[in-house]
N, C-alpha and C positions, 0 to 999 in steps of 0.2 A: 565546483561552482559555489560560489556563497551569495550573502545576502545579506542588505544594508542592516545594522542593527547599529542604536544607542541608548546610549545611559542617562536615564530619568526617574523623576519619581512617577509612585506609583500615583499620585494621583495625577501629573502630568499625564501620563499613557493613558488614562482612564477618562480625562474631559478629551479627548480628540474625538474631533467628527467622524462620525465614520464615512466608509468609501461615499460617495456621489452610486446612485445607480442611475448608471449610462446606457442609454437604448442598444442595443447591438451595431458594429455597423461592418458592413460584407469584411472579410479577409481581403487584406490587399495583396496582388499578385505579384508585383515586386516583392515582397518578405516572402512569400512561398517560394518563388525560384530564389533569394539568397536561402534558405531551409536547406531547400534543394540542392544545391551546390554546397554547402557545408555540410552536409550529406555523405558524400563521395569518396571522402577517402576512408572514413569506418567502416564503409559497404565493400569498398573493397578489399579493406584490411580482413575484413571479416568472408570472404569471396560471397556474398548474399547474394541468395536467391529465393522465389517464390512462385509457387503454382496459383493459378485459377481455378475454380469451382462453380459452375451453375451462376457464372456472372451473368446471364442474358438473359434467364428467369428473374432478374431485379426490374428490368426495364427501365425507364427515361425515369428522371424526377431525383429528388434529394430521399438521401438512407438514412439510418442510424447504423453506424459503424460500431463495431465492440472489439475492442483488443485486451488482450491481458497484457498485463504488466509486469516486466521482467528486469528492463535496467534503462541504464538513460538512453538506448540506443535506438528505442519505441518509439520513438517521434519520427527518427531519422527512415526507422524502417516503414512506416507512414506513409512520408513524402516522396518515397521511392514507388510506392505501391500506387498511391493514391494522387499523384501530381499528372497533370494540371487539373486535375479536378477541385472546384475548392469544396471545403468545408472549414467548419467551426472544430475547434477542441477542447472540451470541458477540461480545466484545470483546474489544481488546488492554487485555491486562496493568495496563500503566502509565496505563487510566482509572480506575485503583482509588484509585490513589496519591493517600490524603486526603480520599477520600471513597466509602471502599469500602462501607461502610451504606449509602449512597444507589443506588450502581452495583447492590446484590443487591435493594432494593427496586424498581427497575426493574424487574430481572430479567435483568439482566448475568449472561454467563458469562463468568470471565477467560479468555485466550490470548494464549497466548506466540507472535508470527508468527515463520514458518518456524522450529521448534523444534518437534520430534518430540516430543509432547504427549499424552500417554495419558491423560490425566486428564482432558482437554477431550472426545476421544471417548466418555467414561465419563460427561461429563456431557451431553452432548446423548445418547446412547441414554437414560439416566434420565430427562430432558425429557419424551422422546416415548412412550417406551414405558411408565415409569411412572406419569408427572406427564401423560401423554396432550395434552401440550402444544407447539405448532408450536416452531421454533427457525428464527431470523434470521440466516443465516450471509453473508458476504462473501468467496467463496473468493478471491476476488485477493490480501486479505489486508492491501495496500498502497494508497495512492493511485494512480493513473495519475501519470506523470512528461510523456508527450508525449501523452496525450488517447487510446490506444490500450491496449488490455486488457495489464493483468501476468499472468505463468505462472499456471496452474492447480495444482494437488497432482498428483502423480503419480496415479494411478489413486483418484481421485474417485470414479468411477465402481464402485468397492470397497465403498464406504463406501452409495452408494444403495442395491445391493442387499442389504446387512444391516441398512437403516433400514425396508424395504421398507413406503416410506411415497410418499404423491403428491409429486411434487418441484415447486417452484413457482419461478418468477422473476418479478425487477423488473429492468427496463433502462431507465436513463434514458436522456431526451432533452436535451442544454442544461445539467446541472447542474456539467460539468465546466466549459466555456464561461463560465458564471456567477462559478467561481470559482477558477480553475486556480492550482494549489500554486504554481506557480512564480513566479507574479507577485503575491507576499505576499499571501494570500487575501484581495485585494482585491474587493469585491463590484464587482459586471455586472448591467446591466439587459438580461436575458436570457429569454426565455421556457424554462419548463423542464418536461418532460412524461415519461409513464415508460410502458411496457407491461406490465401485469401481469398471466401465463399460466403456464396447469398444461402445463408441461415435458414433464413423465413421468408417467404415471398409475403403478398397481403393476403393472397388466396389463404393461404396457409394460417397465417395470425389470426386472420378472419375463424375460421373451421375450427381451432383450438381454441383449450380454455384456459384461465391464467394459469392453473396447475399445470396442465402439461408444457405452457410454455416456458414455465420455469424449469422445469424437468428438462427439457431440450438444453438451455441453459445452462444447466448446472453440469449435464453431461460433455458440456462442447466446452467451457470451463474446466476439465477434470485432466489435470495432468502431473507428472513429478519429473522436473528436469533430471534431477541424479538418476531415478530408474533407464531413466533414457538415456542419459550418456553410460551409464552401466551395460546396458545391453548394445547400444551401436557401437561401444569399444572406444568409447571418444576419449580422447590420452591428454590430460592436462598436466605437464610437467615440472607445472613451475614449482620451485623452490619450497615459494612461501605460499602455497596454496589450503592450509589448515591457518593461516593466522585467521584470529578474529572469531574464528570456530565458535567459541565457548559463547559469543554472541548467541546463537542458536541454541548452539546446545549446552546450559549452565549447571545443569544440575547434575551431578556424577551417577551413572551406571550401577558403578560399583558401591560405593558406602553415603549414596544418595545427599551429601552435602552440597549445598549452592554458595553460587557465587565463588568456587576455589578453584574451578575451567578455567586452564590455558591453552590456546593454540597457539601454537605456534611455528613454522617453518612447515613440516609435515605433520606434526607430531599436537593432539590433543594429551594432556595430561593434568588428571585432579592434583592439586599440592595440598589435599587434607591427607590422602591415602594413598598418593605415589603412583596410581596405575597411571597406565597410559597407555593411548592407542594412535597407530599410526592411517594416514588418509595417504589411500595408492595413488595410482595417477588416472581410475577411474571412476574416483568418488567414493569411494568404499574403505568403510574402518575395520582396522585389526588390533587387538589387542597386543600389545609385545610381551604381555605374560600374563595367562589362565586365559579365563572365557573372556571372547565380544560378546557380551550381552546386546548390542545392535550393530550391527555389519552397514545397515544403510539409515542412512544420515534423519530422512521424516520418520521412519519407528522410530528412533529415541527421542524427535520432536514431540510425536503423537504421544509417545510416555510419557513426556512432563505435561503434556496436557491431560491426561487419566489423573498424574498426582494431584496439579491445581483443581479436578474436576471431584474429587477424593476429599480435598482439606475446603472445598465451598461446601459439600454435600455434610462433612462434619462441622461444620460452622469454626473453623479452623485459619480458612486464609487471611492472612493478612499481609499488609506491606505499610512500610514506615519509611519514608524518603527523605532525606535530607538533598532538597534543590535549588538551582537557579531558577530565577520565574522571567519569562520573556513575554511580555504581549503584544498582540494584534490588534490594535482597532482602528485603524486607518493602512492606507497603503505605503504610508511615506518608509518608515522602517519597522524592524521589530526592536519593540520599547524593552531593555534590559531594566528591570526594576530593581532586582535585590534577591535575596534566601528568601527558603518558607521550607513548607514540609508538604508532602501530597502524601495522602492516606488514601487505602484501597483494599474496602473489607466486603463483606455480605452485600454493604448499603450502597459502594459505588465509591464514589469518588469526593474524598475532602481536601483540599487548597484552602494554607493560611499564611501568612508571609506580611512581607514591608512591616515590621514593628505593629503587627496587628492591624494593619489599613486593608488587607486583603483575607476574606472570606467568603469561600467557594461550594458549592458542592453539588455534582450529579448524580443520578440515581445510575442504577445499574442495569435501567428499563429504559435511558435513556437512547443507548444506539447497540446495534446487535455486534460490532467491532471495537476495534480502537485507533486510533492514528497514533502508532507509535513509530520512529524511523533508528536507525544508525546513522552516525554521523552528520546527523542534520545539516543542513549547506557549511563542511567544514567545522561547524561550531560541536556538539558532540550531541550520543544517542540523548531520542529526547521521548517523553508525552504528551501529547497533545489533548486537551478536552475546552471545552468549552462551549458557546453556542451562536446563533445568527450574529450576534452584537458584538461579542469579544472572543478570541483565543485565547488562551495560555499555554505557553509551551513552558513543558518543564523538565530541566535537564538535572537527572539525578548524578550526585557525587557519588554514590556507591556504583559499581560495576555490573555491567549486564543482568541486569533487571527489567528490560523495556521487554522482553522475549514473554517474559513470565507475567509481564501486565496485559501484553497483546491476550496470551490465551486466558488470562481470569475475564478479564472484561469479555468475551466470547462465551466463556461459561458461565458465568454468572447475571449472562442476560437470557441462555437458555433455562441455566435455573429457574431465575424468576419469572420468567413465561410458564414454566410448567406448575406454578404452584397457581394452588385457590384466586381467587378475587380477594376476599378480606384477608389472604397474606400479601398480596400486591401492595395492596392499599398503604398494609403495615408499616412495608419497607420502603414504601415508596419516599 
């Protein structure tokens, strides 16, 4: 899939009005049954199927629905489950971009991920409380990168008891497998299955406090695809199922060097130090000569997240980017403006670019994630930061680096949480 983009300057991209904010208005049923019917043949590509759970403890009225995010096939797995029922579905932003009439017929609501967003609040309580209509949210926000659940929102569990609505979930089975970011959303002949269960009743939301309702949360959130196709035996055969690998996983095992990760066909291999290890057909690496130092794919994730958590804690991390700068501020396209450079140290986030017309900067207190993708609608891995007003998406020239921004900006907002007030202040 891509998306309209053109070449401007930066201060054209920069006086555009931004979007209109347009009242909600119902999902139209016509677009849900076509949803629906283009639907059909991945579901059955995929033989999908899904259980029920304590659906009749939800009772009559509009939910908040929660699914995790796993590949494009989340929508589809939705409208299967959830058709003819309507609701609303919290989207990002930039699926507006060019075809923002079709997105409100849907019954899209825009979001801006990780960007303290008042207005997306304002419009899912009108959803449900006004429009008495469910809402389809994705709190991960992002894709999975290693087949394992991304951060929650801080106190989620906030927000259910002022919805004080039945809370529902979808958790797939396989869809990540089927189509994982990292290995160019190459389709997989996968089986793919989901469970769909009333979470929370109000009784329930009611009786709890926001801690444990995050706790509930975070547990029913808690999964690792690869451990699961590892132990159900699930046999992915394809050829070229390690390309793109090094996306994930960039930083060598063995003689710790980045950015010199290939995958490729089966086979990951560092080309500073020659080792290499082979990916079976059940998700699981081997070394072709000495030790695997990680047999499954999230341990040597979660290790380079110990390193990036190692070189913040010795005031060591850095990154120096040489990028393309795209922005957001309207929904017509995304505005290509020119180079710059994105910095990402202690402080968070520097953007400079356009001949010096462009300077940026966020804290690192600013959101507890990052919007980082692969292959961004065909254009390439990219960055995202920015805030209510404008995007910046930034596509770095050097190689698989988005992986190692995701985990700094994650560590480096736990950091700065855990220190003093007057070191807050400091860095702030």
């Amino acid at each position: 899939m891509k998306i309209k983009t053109k070449k401007v300057s930066y201060a054209f991209a920069i006086s555009q009005k931004p979007p209109k904010k347009r009242p909600l208005r119902k999902p139209c049923f016509l677009f849900k049954l076509l949803i629906r019917l283009l639907s059909i043949p991945d579901l059955i590509a995929t033989k999908f199927t899904f259980t029920k759970e304590r659906i009749d403890k939800a009772g009559k009225g509009p939910r908040l629905i929660l699914m995790n995010h796993s590949s494009f096939i989340d929508l589809k797995i939705a409208s299967r489950i959830l058709f003819p029922k309507s609701y609303y579905i919290v989207c990002t932003s930039d699926g507006f971009v060019g075809k923002e009439w079709l997105m409100r017929l849907i019954g899209c609501i825009p979001a801006q991920k990780f960007v303290t967003d008042l207005a997306l609040t304002k419009n899912i309580f009108h959803a449900i409380k006004e429009q008495k209509t469910s809402v389809l949210l994705f709190p991960e926000a992002s894709y999975s990168f290693d087949g394992c659940a991304t951060p929650l929102p801080r106190k989620l569990g906030a927000l259910l008891k002022k919805l004080d609505v039945p809370v529902m979930t979808i958790i797939t089975d396989g869809a990540f497998l089927r189509q994982p970011l990292y290995n160019g959303l190459k389709l997989r002949k996968v089986r793919v299955s989901a469970r769909y269960r009333c979470l929370l009743t109000r009784e329930e939301i009611a009786q709890k406090s926001v801690a444990e309702l995050d706790k509930i949360l975070n547990r029913e959130f808690s999964f690792d695809n690869f451990a699961r196709q590892y132990e159900t035996k699930t046999k992915i055969s394809n050829p070229d199922r390690a390309d793109g690998l090094q996306r994930i996983l960039y930083r060598c095992a063995n003689c710790h060097a980045e950015g010199q990760m290939e995958g490729a066909g089966t086979k990951l291999t560092c080309k500073a130090c020659g080792k290499s290890y082979e990916m079976d057909e059940f998700g699981r690496l081997r070394a072709l000569d000495g030790n695997t130092e990680f047999s499954h794919i999230p341990d040597w994730y979660a290790w380079q997240r110990e390193c990036v958590r190692n070189d913040i804690e010795n005031e060591t991390y850095h990154q120096e980017l040489d990028i393309e700068i795209g922005i957001m501020s309207d929904y017509k396209a995304i505005y290509m403006v020119g180079e710059g450079k994105l910095t990402h140290d202690k402080n968070g986030f520097v953007l400079t670019g356009c001949n010096g017309e462009l300077s940026y900067t966020q804290s690192a207190l600013s959101s507890y994630s990052l919007y980082s993708d692969y292959y961004w609608y065909e254009i390439g891995d990219v960055i995202c930061i920015g805030n209510t007003k404008i995007l910046y998406y930034c596509f770095p020239k050097q190689k698989d680096v988005v992986a190692k921004a995701r985990l700094a900006a994650e560590e480096l907002y736990k950091h700065q949480k855990s220190l003093p007030e007057k070191q807050k202040k400091e860095t702030a």
